[in-house]
C-alpha positions as CSV (number, residue, x, y, z in Angstrom):
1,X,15.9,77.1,160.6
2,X,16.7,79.3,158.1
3,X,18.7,79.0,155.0
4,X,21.8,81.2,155.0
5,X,23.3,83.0,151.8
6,X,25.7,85.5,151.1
7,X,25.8,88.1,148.1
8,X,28.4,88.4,144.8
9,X,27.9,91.7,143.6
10,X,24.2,93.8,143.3
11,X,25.1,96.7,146.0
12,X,23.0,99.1,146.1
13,X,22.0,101.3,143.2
14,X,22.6,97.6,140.9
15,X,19.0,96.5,139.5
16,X,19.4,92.5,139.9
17,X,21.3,92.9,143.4
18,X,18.3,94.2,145.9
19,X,15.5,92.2,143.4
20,X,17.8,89.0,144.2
21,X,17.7,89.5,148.0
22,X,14.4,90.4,147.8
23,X,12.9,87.9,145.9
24,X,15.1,85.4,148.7
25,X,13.5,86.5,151.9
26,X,10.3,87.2,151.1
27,X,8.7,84.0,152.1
28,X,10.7,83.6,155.6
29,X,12.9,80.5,154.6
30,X,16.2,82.3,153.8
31,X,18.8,85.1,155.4
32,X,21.1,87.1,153.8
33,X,24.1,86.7,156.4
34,X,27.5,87.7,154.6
35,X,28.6,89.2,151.7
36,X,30.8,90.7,148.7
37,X,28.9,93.6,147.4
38,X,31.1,95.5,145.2
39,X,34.8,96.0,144.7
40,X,34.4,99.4,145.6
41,X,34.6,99.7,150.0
42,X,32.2,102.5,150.3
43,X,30.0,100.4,148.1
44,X,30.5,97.1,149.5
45,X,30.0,98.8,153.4
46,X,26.7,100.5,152.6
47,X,25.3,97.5,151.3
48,X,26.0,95.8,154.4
49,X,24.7,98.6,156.1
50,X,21.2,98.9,154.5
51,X,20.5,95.2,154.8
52,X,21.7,94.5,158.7
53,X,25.4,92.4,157.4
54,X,27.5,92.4,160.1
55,X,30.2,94.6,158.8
56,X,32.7,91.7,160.0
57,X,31.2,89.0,157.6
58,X,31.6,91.7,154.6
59,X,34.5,91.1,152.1
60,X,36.4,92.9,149.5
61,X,36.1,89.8,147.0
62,X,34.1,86.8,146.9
63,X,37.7,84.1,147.3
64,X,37.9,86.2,150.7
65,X,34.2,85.1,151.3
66,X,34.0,81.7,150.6
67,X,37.6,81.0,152.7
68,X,35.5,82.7,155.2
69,X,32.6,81.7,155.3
70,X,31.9,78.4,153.6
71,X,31.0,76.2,156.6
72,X,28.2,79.2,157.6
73,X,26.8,79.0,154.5
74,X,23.8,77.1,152.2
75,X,24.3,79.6,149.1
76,X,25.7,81.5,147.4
77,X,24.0,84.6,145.0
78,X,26.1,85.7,142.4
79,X,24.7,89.1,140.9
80,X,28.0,90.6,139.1
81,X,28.6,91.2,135.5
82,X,28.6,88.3,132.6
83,X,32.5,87.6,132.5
84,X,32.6,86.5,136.2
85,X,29.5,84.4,136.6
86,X,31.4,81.0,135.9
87,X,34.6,81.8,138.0
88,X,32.4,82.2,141.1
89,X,30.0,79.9,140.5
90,X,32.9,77.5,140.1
91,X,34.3,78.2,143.5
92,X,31.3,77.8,145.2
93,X,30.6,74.7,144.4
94,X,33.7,73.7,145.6
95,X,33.8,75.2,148.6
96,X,30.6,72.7,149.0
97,X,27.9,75.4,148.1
98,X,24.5,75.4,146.2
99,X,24.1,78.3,143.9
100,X,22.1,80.8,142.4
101,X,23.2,83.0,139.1
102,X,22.1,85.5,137.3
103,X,22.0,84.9,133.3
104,X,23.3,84.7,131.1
105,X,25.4,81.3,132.6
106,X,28.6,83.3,131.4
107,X,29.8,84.5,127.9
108,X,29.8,81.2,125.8
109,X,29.1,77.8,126.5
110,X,32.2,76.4,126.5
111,X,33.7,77.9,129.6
112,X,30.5,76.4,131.6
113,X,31.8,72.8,130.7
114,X,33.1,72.8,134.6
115,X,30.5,74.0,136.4
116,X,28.2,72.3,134.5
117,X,30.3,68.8,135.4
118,X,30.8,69.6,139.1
119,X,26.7,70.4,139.1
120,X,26.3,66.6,138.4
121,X,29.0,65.1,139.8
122,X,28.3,66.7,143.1
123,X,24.3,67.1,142.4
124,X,23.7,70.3,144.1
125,X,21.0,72.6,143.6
126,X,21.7,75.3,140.7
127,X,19.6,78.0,139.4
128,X,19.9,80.6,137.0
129,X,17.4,83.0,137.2
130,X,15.0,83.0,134.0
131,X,12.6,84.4,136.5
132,X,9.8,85.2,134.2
133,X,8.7,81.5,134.3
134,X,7.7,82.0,138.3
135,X,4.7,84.3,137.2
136,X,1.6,82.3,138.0
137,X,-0.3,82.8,135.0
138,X,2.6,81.4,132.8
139,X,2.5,78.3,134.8
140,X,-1.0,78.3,134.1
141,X,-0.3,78.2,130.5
142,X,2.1,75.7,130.6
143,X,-0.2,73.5,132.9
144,X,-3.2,73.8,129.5
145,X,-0.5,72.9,126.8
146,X,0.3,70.1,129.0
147,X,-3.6,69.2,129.4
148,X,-4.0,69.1,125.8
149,X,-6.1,72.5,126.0
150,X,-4.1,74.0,122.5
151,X,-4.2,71.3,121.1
152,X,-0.8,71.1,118.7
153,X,1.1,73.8,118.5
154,X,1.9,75.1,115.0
155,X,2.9,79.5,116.2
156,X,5.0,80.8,118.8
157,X,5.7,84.5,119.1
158,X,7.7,86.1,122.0
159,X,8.2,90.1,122.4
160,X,11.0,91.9,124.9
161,X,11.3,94.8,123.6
162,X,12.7,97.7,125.9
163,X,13.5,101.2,125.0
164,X,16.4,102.3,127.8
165,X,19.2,102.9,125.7
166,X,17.1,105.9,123.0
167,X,16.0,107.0,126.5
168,X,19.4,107.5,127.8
169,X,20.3,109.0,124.0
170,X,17.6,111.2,124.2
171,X,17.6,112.8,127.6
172,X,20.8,113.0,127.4
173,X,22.0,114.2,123.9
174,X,25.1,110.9,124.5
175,X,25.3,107.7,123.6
176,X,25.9,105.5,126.9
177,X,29.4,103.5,127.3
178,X,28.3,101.0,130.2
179,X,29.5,97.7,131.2
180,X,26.5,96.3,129.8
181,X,27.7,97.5,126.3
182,X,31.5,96.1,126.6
183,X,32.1,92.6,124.6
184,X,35.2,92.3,127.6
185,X,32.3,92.5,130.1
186,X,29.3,90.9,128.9
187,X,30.9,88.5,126.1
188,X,29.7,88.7,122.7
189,X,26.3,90.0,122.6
190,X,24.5,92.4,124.4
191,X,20.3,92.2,123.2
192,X,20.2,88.6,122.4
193,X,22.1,87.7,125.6
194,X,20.4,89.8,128.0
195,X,17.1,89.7,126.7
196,X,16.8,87.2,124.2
197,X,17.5,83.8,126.4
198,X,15.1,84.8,128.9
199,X,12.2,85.0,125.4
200,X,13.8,81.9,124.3
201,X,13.4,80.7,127.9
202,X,9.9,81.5,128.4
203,X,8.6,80.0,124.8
204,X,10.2,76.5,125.8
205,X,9.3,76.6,129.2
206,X,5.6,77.6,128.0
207,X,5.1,75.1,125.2
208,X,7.7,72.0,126.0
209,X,9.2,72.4,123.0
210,X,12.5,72.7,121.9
211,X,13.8,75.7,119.3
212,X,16.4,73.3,116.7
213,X,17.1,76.3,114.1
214,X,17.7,80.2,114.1
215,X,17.8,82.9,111.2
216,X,18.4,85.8,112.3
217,X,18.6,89.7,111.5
218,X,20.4,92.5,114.3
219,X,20.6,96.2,114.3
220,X,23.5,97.8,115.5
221,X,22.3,101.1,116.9
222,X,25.2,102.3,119.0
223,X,28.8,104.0,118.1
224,X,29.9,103.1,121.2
225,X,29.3,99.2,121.4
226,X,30.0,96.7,119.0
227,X,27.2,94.6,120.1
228,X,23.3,94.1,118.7
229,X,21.2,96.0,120.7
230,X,18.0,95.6,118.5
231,X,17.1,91.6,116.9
232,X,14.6,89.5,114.9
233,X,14.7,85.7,115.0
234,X,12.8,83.4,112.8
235,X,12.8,80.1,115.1
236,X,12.2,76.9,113.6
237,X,11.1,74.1,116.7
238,X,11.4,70.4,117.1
239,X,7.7,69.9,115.8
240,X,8.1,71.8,113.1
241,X,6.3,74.6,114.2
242,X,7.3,78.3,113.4
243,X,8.4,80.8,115.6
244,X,9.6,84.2,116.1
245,X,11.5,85.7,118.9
246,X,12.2,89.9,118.6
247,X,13.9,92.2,121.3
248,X,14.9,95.6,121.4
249,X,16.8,97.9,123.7
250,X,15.9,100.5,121.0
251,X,12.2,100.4,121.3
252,X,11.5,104.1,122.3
253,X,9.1,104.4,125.3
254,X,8.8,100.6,126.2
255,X,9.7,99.7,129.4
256,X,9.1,95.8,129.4
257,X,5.8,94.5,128.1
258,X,7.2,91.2,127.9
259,X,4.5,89.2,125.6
260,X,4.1,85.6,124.7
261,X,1.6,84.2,122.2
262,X,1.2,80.4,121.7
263,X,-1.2,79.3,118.5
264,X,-2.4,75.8,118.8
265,X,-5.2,73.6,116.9
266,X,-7.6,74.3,119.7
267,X,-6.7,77.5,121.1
268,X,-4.2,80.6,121.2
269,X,-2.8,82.1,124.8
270,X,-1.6,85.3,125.2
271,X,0.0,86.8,128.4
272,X,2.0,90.5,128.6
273,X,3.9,91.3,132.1
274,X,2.6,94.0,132.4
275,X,-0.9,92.6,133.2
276,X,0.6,89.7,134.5
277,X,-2.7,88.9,136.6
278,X,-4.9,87.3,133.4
279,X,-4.1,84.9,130.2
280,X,-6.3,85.4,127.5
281,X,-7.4,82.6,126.4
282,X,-8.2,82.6,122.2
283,X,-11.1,80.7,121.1
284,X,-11.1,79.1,116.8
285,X,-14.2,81.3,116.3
286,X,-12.3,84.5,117.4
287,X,-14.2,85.3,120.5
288,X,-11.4,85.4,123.8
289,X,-12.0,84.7,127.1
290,X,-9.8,85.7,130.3
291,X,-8.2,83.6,133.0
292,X,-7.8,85.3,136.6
293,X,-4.9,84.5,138.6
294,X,-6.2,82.0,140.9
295,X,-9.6,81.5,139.2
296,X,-10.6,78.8,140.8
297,X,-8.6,76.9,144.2
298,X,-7.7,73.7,141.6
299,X,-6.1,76.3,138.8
300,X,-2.3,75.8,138.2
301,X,-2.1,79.6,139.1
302,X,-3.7,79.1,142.6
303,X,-0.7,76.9,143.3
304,X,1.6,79.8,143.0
305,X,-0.4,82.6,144.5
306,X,0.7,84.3,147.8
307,X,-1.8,86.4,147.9
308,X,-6.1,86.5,147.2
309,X,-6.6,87.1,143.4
310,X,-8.2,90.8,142.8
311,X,-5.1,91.9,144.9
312,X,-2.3,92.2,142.3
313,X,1.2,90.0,142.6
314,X,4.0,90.8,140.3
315,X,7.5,90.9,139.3
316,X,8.9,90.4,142.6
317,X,6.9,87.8,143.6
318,X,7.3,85.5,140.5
319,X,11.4,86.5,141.3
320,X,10.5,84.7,144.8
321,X,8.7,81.8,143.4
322,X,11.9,80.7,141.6
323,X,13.6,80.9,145.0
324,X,10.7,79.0,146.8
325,X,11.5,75.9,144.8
326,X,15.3,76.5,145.0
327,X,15.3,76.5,148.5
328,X,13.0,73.3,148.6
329,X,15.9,72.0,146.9
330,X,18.9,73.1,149.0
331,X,17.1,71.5,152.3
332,X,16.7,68.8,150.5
333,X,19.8,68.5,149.6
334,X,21.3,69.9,152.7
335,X,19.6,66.6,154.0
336,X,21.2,64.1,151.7
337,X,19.3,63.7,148.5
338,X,21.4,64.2,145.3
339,X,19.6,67.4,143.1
340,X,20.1,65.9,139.5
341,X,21.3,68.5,137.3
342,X,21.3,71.1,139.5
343,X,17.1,71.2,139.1
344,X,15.7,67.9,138.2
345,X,12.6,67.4,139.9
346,X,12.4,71.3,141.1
347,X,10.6,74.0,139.3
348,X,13.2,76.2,138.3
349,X,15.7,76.8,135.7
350,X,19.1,75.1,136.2
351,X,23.0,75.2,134.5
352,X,21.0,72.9,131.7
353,X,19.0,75.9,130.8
354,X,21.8,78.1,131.4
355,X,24.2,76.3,128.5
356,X,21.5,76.4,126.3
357,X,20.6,79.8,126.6
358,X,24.3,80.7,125.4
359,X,24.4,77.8,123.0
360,X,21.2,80.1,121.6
361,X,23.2,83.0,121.3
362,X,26.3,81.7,119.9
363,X,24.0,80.1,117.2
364,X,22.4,83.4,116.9
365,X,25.7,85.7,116.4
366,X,26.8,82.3,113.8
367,X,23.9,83.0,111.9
368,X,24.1,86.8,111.8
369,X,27.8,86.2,110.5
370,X,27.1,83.3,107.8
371,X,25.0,83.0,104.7
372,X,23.1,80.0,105.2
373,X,19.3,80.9,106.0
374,X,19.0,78.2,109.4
375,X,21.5,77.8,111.2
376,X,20.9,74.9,113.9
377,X,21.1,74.9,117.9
């Protein structure tokens, strides 16, 4: 049978909302069955209407839903802004739920203390979406660091820069005032939170190391926001190995080439999103070779492949790959095994990765407002 979830937020017209449901019933083993789209009604019924809800399992807040709905339920998707994530998430779990969230967790990593403790004491499934690391080429590169193909890594560099805000600025001749933008909404950060855990995410995820020290530099770019919308990190990791982390929402005419470059003893890897079908592969004498998505039916990136390689998979389907392995969880847990940590022994990220993406930005902002050069995480 198939799972059944329900919807917090993303109506339609929301970027993460229709990606999340998406990305959920793509391979066949999950239905989107009830829902709390938006606080707005004509929002909230449209929704229901574009994706077949029943209009009687649609509700105007997500209490309404889980008092409702509960015992029909496997899990619960919440895609609504920063400052509610941990309420809801919260209350699903104790209304017996697994769940899925968007990041960041919430706003700081103190308020995720409970639904970080209920995730363990209960062991049910928990994801938080970091869904760059489904891409099948990045778990190739993670599958040659752990071979030993880099030998020790001394270099990290991650790029996310995007260029949305000058775009709105320039078309429009106004700076924007969206939620995205208000400290109330989205907690104390808006670049390094939004972009900057999922960087931060992908360079530990890639290399199995840990980042132990930020120094940091922001721009802030906008009259209209408080917040760092542009950031530089020098990252110090747990082998000693140097890295730096940089993210815009400034960079004019970049959409999202996403970028990762690990520097080992052996070799160097490189992979952008936005050829997310190769890994180049960087020989000592400087020549470079590329790996294909599913090169050969034994590559790491095989294992992850829906499709034959020379026909391109992308964003959508690395989105779906997260949810593959969170819905291996939830049967399994749905049958009786405890799901350690919300993750542990599934391949995707969990409320572990989710504190320490805020813990990263809280360490971030204390650096940016301090005078010592590290500042430790």
């Amino acid at each position: 049978m198939k799972l059944k979830f329900a919807m917090v937020g993303g109506a339609l017209g929301s970027f993460m909302g229709p990606v999340h449901r998406i990305a959920a019933t793509l391979d066949g083993q999950a239905e989107l069955v009830a829902g709390s789209f938006s606080r707005k009604a004509e929002k909230n019924r449209a929704a229901a209407e574009a994706w077949h809800v029943d209009p009687d399992r649609v509700y105007e807040d997500y209490r309404e839903l889980l008092a409702a709905e509960a015992d029909n339920l496997d899990y619960v998707v919440i895609c609504t802004p920063n400052n509610t994530h941990v309420e809801i998430a919260t209350a699903a779990i104790e209304a017996g739920l697994a769940v899925s969230s968007d990041k960041p967790l919430g706003i700081g990593s103190a308020e995720c203390d409970e639904p970080a403790s209920l995730v363990d004491s209960r062991a049910v499934p928990f994801m938080v979406t970091h869904n760059y690391s489904g891409y099948p080429m990045i778990k190739e590169a993670r599958a040659m660091r752990a071979a030993g193909d880099l030998g020790d890594i001394h270099r990290i560099v991650v790029e996310m820069p995007q260029g949305w805000i000058q775009g709105i600025i320039t078309l429009s001749g106004e700076e924007p005032a969206l939620w995205r933008m208000d400290p109330a909404v989205v907690g104390p950060s808006l670049a390094t939170a939004d972009v900057g855990t999922h960087a931060l995410h992908l360079a530990e995820h890639v290399t199995g190391l840990t980042a132990i020290a930020v120094d940091a530099d922001a721009s802030y770019l906008l009259s209209t926001s408080p917040l760092e919308n542009d950031i530089n990190i020098l990252l110090r990791f747990d082998n000693d190995a140097a890295g730096i982390l940089t993210v815009s929402e400034f960079a004019t005419g970049d959409r999202n080439p996403f970028r990762i470059r690990v520097y080992g003893t052996k070799a160097g890897i490189e992979w952008v999103q936005e050829t997310p079908e190769y890994l180049i592969v960087k020989e000592p004498g400087g020549n470079e070779r590329r790996l294909f998505r599913g090169h050969s039916p034994d590559a790491e990136s095989a294992k992850w492949s829906r499709i034959p390689m020379g026909h391109p998979e992308g964003y959508l389907e690395a989105f779906a790959n997260l949810y593959g392995e969170f819905h291996r969880a939830v049967r399994a847990w749905r049958g009786g095994a405890p799901i350690v940590g919300g993750n542990r022994g599934y391949d995707y990220p969990g409320v572990a990765e989710g504190v320490r993406g805020l813990r990263f930005v809280e360490a971030v902002l204390a650096n940016l407002a301090g005078t010592d050069k590290w500042t430790e995480f």
